[in-house]
N, C-alpha and C positions, 0 to 999 in steps of 0.2 A: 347435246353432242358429246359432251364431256364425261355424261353416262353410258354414253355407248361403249365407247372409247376402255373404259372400268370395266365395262362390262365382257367386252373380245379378250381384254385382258387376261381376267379373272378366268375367262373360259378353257382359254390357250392352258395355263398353268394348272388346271383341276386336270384336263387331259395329257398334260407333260405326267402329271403325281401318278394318276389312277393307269395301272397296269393294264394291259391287252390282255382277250380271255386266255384260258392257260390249257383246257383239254378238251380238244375238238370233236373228239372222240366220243364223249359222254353228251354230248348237247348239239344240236345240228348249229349252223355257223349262223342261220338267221335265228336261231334261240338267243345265243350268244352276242350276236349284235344289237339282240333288243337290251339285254340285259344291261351290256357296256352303255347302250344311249342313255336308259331307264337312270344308271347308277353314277353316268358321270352330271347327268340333268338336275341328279339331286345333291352331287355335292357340287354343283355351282349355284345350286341356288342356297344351301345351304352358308356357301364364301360371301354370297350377298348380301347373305343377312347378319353377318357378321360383320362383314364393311358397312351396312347400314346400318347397324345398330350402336348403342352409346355408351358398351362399355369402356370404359378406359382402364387400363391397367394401374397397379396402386405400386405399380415401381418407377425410379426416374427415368427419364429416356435419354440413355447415356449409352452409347452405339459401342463403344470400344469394351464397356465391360459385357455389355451383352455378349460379345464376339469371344469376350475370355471366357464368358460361362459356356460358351457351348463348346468352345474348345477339352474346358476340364472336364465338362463331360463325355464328351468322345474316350478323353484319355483315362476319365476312371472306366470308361467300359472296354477298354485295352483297342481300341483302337487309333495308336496313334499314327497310323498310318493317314488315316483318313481326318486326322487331326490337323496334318503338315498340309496334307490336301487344302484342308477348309481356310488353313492361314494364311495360303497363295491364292487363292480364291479370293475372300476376303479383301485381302490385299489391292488386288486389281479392280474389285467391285468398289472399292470407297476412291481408286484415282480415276476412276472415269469424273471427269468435267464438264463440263456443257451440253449444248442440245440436247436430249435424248436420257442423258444421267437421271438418278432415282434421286431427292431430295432425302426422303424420309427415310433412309436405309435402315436405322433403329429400328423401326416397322418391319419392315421384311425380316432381317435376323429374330425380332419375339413374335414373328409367326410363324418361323419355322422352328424357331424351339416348342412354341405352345402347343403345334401339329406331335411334333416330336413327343413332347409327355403325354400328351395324349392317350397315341398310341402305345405309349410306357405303362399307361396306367393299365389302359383294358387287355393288355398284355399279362400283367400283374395280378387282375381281377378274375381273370379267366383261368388261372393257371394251366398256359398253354394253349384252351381252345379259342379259337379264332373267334371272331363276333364279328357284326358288322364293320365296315369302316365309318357310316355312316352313324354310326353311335356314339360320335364324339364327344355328344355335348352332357356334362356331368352333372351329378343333383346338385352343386354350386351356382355351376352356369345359372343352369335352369329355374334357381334362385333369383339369380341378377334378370331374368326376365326372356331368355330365349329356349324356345323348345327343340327337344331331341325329334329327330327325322323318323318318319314313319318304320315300324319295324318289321313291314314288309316286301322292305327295299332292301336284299339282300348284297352281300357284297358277292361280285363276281367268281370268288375262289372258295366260296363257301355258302349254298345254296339252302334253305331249308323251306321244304317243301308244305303249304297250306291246304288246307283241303278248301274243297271250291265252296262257296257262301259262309265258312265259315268267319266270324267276326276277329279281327285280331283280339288276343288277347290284353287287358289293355294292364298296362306296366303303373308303378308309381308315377311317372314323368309324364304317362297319358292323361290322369286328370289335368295336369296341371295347363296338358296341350289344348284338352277340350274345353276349358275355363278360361282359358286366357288369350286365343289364339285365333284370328280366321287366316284360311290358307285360300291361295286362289285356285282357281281348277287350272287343271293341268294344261298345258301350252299346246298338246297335240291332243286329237282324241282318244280317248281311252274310256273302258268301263269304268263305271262308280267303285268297282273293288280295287282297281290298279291302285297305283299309288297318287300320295293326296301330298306330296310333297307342295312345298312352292314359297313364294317367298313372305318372309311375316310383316301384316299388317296390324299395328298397335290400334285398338280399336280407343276412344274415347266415349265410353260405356264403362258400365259398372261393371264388367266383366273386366276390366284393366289387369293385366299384367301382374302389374304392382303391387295389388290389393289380395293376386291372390297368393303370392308372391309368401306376401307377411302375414294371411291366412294361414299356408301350410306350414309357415317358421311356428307359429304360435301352435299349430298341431302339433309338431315335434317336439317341441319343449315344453307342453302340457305332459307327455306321456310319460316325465320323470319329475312333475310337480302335483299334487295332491291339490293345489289351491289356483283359479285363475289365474290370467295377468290381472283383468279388469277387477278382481276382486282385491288383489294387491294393493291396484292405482287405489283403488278405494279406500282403503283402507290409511295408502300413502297419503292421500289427504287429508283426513278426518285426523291422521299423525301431525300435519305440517299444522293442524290449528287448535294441536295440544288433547285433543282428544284421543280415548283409546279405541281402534277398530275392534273388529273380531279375529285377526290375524297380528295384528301390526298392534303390541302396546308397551309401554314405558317401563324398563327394567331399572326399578331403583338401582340392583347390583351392578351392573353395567353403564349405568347412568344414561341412560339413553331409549330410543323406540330400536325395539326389535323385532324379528318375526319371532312367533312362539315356536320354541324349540321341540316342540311335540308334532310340528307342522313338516311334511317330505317338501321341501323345495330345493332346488340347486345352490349349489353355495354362491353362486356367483351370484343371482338374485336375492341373497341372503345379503350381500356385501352391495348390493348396487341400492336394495333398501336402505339398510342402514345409511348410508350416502344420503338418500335423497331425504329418509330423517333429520337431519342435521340442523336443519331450516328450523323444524316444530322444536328439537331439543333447544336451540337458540331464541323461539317463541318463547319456551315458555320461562325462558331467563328474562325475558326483557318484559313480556307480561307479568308476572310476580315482582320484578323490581314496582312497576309502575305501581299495582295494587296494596303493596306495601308500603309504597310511600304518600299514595294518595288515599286509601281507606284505614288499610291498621294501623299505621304510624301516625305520630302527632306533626302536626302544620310546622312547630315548630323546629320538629330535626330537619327538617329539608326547606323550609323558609320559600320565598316568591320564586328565587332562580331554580331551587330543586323542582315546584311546582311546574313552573315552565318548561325545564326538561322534558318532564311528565307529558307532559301537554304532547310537548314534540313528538315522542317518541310516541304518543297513541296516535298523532294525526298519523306520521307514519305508518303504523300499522292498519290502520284504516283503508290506504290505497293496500298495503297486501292483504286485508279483507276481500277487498272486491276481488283481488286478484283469483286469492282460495273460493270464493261464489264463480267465478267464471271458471276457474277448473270443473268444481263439482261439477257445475252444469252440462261439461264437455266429457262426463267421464262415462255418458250413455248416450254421446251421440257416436256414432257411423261416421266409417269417415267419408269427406266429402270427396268426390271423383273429380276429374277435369271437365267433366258433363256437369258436375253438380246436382248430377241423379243422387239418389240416396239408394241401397239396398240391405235389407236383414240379412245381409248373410256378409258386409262388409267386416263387420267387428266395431269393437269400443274406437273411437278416435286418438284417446291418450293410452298411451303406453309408458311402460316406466323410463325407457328412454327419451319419450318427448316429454317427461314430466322435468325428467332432466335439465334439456331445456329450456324447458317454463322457469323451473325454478334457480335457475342460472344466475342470474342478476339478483333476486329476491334472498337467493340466499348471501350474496355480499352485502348485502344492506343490514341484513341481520346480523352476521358476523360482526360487523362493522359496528351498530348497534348495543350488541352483547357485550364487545369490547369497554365502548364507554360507561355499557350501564357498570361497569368493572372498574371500571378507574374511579367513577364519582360516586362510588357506594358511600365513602365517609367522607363527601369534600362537602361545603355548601357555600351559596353566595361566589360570589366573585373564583373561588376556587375553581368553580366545577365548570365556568364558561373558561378558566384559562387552561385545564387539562383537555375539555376539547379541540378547542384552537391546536395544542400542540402536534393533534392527529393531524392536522388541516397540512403539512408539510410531508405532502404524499402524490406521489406522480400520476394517479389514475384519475384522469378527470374525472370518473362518476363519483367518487371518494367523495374528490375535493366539492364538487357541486352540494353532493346530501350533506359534506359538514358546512359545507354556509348557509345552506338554507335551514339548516338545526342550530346554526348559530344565533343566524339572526333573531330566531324564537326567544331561545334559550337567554339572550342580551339584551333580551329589551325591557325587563325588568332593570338591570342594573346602569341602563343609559337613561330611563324614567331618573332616580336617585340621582345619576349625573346632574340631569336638568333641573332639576328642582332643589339641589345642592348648589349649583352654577347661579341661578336665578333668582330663587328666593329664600337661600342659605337655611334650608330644610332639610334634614334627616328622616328620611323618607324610608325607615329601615325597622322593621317592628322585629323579624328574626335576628340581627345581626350579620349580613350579608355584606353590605358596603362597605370599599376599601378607606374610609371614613367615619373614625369612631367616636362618639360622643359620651362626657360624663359629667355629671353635674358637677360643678365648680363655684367658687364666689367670681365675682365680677372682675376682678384684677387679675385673675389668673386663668382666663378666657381665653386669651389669644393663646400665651403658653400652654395652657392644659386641659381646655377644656374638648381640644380636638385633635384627633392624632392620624395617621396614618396607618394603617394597616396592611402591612405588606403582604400577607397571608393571604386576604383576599384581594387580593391585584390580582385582574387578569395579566396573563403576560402579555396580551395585546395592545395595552395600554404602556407608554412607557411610565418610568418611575418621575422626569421630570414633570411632564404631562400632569401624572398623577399630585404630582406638590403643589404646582400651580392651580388644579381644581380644591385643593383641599382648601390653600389659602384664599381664594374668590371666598367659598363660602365663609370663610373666617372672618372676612373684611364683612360680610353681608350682617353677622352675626355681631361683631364689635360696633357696627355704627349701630347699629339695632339694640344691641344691650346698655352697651357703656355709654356712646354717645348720646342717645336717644335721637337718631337720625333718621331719618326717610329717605332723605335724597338717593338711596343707592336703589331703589322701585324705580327713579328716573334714568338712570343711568346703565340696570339691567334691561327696559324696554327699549333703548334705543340699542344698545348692543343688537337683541334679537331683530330688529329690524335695520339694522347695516349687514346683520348676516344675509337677510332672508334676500337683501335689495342684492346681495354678490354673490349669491347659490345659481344664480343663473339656470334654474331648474335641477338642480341635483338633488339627489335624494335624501331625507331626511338623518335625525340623527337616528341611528340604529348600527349595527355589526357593519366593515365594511366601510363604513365611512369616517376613516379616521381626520380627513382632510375636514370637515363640517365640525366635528369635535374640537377639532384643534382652533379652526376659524371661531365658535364659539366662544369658545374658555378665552382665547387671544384677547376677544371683542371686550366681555365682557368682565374680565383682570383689568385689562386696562384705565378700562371709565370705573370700574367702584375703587382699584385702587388710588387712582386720579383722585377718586371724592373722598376720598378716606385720610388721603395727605394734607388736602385742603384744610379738610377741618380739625386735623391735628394740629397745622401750622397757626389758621386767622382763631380758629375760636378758640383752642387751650393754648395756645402761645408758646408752643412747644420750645421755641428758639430763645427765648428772654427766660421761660424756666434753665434752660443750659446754662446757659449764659448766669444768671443767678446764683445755679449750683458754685462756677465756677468763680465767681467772686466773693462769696459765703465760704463757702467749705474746701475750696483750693485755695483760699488768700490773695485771690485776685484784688482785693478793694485793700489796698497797701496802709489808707489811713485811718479806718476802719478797725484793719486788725490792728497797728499801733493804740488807736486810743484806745481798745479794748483789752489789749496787754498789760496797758498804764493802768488801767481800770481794774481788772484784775488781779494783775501782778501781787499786791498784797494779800487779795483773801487767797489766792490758789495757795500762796506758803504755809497756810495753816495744813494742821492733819485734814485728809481727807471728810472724815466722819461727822466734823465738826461743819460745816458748808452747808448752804443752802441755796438749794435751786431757787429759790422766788426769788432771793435777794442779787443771786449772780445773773438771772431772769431781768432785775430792775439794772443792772450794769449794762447788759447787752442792751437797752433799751436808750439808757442814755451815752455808751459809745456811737448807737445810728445815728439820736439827736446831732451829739456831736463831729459828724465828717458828712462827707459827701453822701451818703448811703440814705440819709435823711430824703434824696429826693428820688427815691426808685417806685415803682409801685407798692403800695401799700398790700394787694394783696399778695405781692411776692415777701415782703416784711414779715407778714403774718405769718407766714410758715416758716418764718427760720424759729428757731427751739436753742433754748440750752439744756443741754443732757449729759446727765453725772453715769459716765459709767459705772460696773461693780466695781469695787475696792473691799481690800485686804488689810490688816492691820500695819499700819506703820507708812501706808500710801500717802500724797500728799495732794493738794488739789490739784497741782499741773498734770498728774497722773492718773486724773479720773476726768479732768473738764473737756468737751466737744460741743462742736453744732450741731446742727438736724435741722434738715428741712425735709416740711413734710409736702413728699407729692401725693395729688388727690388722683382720685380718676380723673378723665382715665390713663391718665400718665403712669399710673401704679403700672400699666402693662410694659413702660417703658424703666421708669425706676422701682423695681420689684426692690424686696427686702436684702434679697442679694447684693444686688447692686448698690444697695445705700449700704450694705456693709463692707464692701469696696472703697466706699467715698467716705465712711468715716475711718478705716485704716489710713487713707490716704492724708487725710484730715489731721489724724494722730501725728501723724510724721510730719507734713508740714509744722503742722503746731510746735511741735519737740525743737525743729530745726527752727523756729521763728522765735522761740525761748532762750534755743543756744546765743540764737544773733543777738537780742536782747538781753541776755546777761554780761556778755563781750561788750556790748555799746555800753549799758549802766556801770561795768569793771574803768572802761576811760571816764567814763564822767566823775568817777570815782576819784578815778587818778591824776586829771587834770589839775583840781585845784590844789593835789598836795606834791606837786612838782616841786613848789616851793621850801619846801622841807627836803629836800633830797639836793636842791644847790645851797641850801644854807647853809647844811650840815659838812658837803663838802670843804666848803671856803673854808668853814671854822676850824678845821681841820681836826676833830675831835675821834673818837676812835670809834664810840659808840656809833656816831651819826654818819662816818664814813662808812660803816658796815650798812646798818638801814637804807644810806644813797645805793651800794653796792646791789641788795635784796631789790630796791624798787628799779634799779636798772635790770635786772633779771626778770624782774614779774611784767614788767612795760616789754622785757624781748619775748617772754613766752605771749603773750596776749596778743601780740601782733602777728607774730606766726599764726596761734590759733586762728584769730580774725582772718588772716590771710586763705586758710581749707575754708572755714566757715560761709565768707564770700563768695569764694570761687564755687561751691560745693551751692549756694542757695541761689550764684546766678544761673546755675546749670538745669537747677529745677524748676524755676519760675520762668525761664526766657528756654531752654533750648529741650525742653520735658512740655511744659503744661501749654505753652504756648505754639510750641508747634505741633503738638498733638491737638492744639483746640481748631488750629487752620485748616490742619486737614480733616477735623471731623466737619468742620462748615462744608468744604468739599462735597465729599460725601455725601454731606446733609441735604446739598442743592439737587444731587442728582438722583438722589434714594427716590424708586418708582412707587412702593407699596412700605407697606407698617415693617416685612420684617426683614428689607432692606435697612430701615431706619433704624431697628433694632441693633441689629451687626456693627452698623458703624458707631453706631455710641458703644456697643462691647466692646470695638477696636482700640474704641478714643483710651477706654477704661483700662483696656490690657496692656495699650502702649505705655501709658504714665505708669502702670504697676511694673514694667518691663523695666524701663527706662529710671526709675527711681529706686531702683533696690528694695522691691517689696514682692519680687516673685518668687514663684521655688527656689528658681536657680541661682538666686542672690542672698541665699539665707544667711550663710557664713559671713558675706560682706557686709550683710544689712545689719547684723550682728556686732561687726567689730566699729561699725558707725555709730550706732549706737553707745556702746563702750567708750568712742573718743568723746560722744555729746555728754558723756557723766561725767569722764575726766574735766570737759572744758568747765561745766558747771561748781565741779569738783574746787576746782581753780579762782571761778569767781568769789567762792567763799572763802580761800585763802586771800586773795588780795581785799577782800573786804577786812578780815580780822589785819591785814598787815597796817591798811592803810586806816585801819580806826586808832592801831596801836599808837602809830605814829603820826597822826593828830592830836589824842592824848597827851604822849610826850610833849610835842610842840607845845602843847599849853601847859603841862604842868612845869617845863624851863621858861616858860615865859615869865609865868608866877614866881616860877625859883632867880629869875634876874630881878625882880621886881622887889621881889624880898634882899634880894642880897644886896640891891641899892640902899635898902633900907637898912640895913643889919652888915654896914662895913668892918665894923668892928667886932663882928660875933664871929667866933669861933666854932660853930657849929654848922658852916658851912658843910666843910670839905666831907664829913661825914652825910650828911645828908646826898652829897653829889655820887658820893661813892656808893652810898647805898640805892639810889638810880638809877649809876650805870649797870650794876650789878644784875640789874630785873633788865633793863631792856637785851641787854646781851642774851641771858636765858632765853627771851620771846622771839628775837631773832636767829636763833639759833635753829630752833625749832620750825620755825616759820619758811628758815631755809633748807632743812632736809625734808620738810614736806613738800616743798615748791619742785625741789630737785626728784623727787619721786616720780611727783606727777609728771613734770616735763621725760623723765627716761621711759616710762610711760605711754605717755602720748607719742614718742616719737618712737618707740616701738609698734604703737597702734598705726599711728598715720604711715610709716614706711610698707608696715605688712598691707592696709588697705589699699594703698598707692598699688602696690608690688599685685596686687590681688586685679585689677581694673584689666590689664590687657588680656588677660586670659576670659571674660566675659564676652558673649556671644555678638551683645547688642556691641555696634560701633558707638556710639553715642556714648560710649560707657570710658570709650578709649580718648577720644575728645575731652573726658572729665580728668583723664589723667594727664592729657597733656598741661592740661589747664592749670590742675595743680604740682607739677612738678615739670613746669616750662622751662627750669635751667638746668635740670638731672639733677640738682641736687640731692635730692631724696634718694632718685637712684645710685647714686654714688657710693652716698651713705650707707644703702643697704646691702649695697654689692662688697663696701667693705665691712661692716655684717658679720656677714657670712664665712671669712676668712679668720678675720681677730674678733676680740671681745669689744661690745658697745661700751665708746670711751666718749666723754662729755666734755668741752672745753668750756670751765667755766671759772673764773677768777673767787680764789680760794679767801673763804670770810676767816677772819682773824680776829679772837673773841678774846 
């Protein structure tokens, strides 16, 4: 019904277009009327096949510019007359609304323009002479698949006469009517010569439209090509898999497949070639990478992962193998019809535009391809799977698809290495590939150097923690296996991989892609060998009582120890250096442990302590050369390396120096205790010599108590608020250290803190310096008061003797001479004794003010505590502060000789 309806329509408007005959005159009126039926019969069926048919125009359907286009056209052909017409028209035709209204008006407007050029063209073409109207349909059209109307349908105003049986003459657009076309017979009866108009039925036979369509294209664009399409295609393929045709072959200069330039083809075929080359030029980049790394190059420039590349990238080319076998095979068939008849005279099925096509996608993979073979030409191992990866951040899914599935390949060499690094602390790397490097080392230097990280080959897909955590698994794997001589981590890795395997809950194995299974691994498996690794650092090398030892041996932690070792000592260290011997100082240290508590420690913690004479210089003396040592074995050497014992005997040194100071201050009072008595004797007697001497020993008992006073405060700071609370917190630490080089760090910490905290780091050089300076002056000191207080021992016995005599000798006269000549020496001694005393002391209290003055400006707090400690009345600071304004003045009760 709805056809019909189209159809009255379309009827109506062919007879509105198509004029009434024009000269009555020349043709009787029933000529004329036949003619008008004959020509309006055939341009409606002509309009129907137009509405039936499926072209579509390749413009948008945008109604308003249509309407402007045909306006400017009116108005460039100067009628704008008829222009103003069309825009009130127009006008009124788009406000009609409901019932009855035309939907599609865009339609109507580009068919009356299309009528319009139409008749512009054959206007054009004829120059002037009239043609059919009927002749609308152009060699274009007639391309897209609808035939020109019979050409002996003449139009009404322009008749040209046939002779009778003669055949029409048949035009270019005849073949293509007779090939491609059935018409139905005419609606009224007529002879076989009338006209054979009618409307077109698309047959689904090898006769298709379509087929002949791109027949006669290939006709016409043979006639200015010297060379087929099909011999092109052919040759285009035998290009795309690096071989050269007979037309189509590889110009070094050009770098590329070309047609051979002595060949007449179109340029544009010249240029849709080259195009569709692109694919083989990019073959054979990726072909010759692969051959050159898997036949002429050695194994070793490109190691397991460049191989596997390889691999990839030929499976790869394997699916465009068959791809290039299934072209070739297509490039002699016919094409296939909507019938699925076949006929010789169809043509080749590929074309270079459907090779186009074809090679669509094939050529992005290669590109794609070509690329990486370009980036990992000098990477290898671990390298060359992380410069893939980084392409993988690319929005085309089929991108991202072909780089995981060439990852996966490509990485599963270097997640093998993972595993067998993870599990059985194996170097599974014969090129050098893994981001895990191995080098032969002795035994104690294993955990530090025998394995390293490689960041060069880290894929970036892995992170770098990640990657620390895999390096040390296999370290621990490797340390209880070497050093310890342990197994237990074989039990401890099998049950890992089977708590993984029990929580994978079907996920896929380790390979590209699976970072969460990697990560669940390494987790599993750090855990339990570092777990075993702790263990037996603690119960079977007794990690904690070696500390602990360290720290009462060679920090002075065993208090009665190092005294009787001092007392024991004390004499032969005052000898020269050079002169000493280790055996005999060997048999002291031997019987100071007899003698104190140390006597009941483990014996094979005993055994390792040592006495050792460092180098000496001429004029050294033994306090300046004597230390301990203890020797750690394995595998604790991975923990007390050689560094670190030379940490611990700096530290050692200082304490020592500082435990010498104390002990010559404490032997300086023992000194002076029992000669107090000569210092009140002399006073009472009121004698002038011995009032000077009391005066000297009251000076030397004020300087010695001062000293004593920094000396104390200065060794309870190091012993209690230094070694002691750095040893608390390394226990801390110690409890919660998960693996070896946790346990590491914190003994570094323990070690930095006391070097920090005691004035023996960088940043305390100057102080630790002027420390030192005050420990020679105190020393300095102690041998002053020893010559003062021998002097004056002396004396006391030789007036004891001189009383003893003079009871005797009341009557001699030779006294007073002898007395005078007494006092006379001890004055000189005392003299002396007192501007030496007084040196020292302006001295020292020039040192201890600036060292004082020097503490708050140091970083550590701890350091500021020592100054308060020592200068808890300002006194010092007072002093210094007035310093700085006048000259250092001394209040000291003036000797009178």
């Amino acid at each position: 019904m709805e056809d019909d309806v189209v159809a009255d329509l379309v009827k109506q408007l062919v007879k509105r277009i198509i004029p009434s005959p024009g000269n009555a005159k020349e043709k009787s009126s029933s000529s004329n009327g036949e003619h008008q039926d004959t020509t309006v019969d055939r341009a409606f069926q002509y309009a129907m096949r137009i509405i039936g048919s499926r072209i579509a125009p390749s413009i948008a359907s945008d109604e308003v510019a249509m309407a402007e286009s045909i306006k400017r056209q009116l108005v460039q052909e100067g009628r704008s007359s008829d222009a103003l017409t069309f825009a009130d028209l127009h006008r009124r035709f788009a406000s009609l609304n409901g019932p009855g209204s035309v939907e599609n008006r865009w339609s109507v407007l580009y068919l009356l323009r299309a009528v319009s050029d139409d008749q512009r063209r054959e206007a054009a073409a004829t120059k002037g002479t009239a043609v059919p109207f009927t002749s609308t349909l152009s060699g274009a059209a007639a391309l897209g698949g609808l035939q020109a109307l019979p050409k002996n349908a003449e139009h009404p105003k322009l008749q040209v006469p046939q002779p009778d049986g003669a055949p029409a003459s048949p035009s270019p657009k005849s073949s293509l009517r007779n090939g491609s076309v059935r018409l139905s017979k005419p609606q009224s009866g007529g002879s076989d010569h009338g006209p054979q108009g009618g409307v077109l039925i698309l047959s689904r036979d090898g006769d298709n439209v379509k087929s002949v369509a791109i027949r006669e294209y290939m006709e016409i664009s043979q006639v200015e090509s010297e060379v087929t399409e099909a011999a092109l295609v052919r040759d285009v393929v035998y290009a795309c898999q690096g071989i050269d045709g007979r037309y189509v072959k590889f110009d070094s200069d050009q770098d590329g497949y070309v047609i051979d330039a002595n060949v007449k083809v179109p340029r544009t075929t010249r240029v849709l070639v080259r195009r569709l080359c692109e694919v083989g030029w990019l073959f054979r980049r990726v072909r010759n990478h692969i051959s050159e790394s898997l036949e002429d190059g050695p194994l070793e420039a490109i190691g397991t992962v460049g191989q596997a590349f390889c691999a990839a990238l030929q499976e790869e080319l394997g699916d465009y193998y068959r791809l290039m076998a299934v072209l070739e095979t297509q490039v002699y068939h016919p094409i296939p019809f909507m019938s699925g008849s076949v006929t010789n005279n169809g043509g080749n099925y590929l074309s270079l535009r459907r090779l186009a096509v074809w090679l669509a996608e094939p050529l992005t993979r290669m590109r794609l391809m070509a690329v990486l073979v370009d980036d990992c030409k000098t990477l290898r191992g671990g390298a060359v799977a992380g410069a893939i990866h980084m392409h993988l951040q690319h929005g085309d899914p089929l991108v991202r698809s072909f780089l995981k599935r060439l990852l996966r390949r490509v990485c599963a060499p270097i997640y093998e290495m993972i595993r067998r690094w993870v599990l059985e602390g194996e170097v599974d790397d014969l090129y050098g590939e893994f981001f895990v490097g191995a080098q032969p080392v002795k035994a104690e230097a294993l955990w530090r150097q025998g394995y390293q990280l490689q960041t060069s080959m880290l894929p970036s897909f892995i992170p770098e923690p990640l990657a620390k955590r895999i390096l040390r698994t296999g370290k621990s794997i490797n340390f209880l296996r070497v050093c310890c001589e342990d197994q237990g981590w074989a039990k401890a890795a099998a049950a890992a991989v089977a708590t993984v395997r029990a929580s994978a809950n079907g996920r896929g194995g380790l390979g590209y892609g699976e970072t969460e299974a990697l990560e669940s691994l390494v987790a599993e498996a750090a855990g339990r060998i570092d777990r075993h690794l702790i263990q037996i650092v603690y119960n079977r090398y007794k990690f904690r009582d070696q500390c602990l030892a360290i720290k009462r041996y060679l920090l002075l932690g065993q208090g009665d120890f190092i005294q009787y070792l001092m007392d024991l000592v004390g004499s032969e260290l005052s000898l020269p250096a050079n002169t000493l011997s280790a055996f005999k100082l060997s048999g002291t240290l031997e019987s100071a442990i007899r003698a104190s508590n140390a006597q009941y420690d483990d014996s094979d913690i005993l055994d390792r302590l040592r006495v050792k004479m460092m180098p000496h210089s001429d004029g050294d003396r033994g306090w300046d050369v004597f230390s301990l040592q203890y020797d750690a074995r394995e595998p604790l050497t991975t923990v007390f390396t050689e560094d670190v014992m030379a940490i611990y005997l700096r530290i050692f040194n200082f304490l020592w120096r500082l435990k010498r100071v104390e002990h010559a201050l404490s032997a300086t009072w023992q000194t002076m205790k029992p000669n107090c008595s000569v210092g009140r004797a002399s006073a009472i007697k009121g004698d002038g010599v011995k009032s000077e001497l009391t005066v000297v020993l009251r000076r030397c008992q004020t300087l010695r108590n001062e000293m004593n006073h920094f000396v104390t405060n200065l060794q309870y700071y190091i012993m209690f608020e230094v070694l002691e609370f750095s040893w608390a917190n390394f226990l801390a630490e110690m409890e919660v250290a998960h693996d070896l080089d946790e346990l590491i760090a914190a003994h570094e910490k323990y070690l930095s803190s006391i070097v920090e905290k005691a004035l023996l780091g960088e940043r305390s050089q100057l102080l630790c310096k002027t420390l030192f300076s005050l420990f020679d002056l105190i020393l300095r000191f102690r041998g002053l008061a020893d010559r003062l207080f021998e002097n004056a021992r002396e004396t006391e016995a030789r007036n004891q003797n001189a009383a003893r005599q003079r009871s005797k000798d009341l009557h001699s006269g030779s006294f007073s001479g002898r007395k005078s000549s007494m006092s006379s020496l001890s004055g000189d001694f005392l003299t002396s004794i007192s501007e030496e005393m007084d040196a020292v002391a302006v001295e020292y209290s020039s040192l201890l003010e600036g060292f004082i003055a020097q503490l708050p400006a140091q970083q550590h707090v701890d350091l500021k505590f020592l100054s308060f400690r020592l200068d808890f009345s300002e006194f010092y600071t007072r002093q210094h502060m007035s310093m700085s304004t006048t000259p250092l003045k001394f209040k000291r009760t003036s000797l009178r000789i």
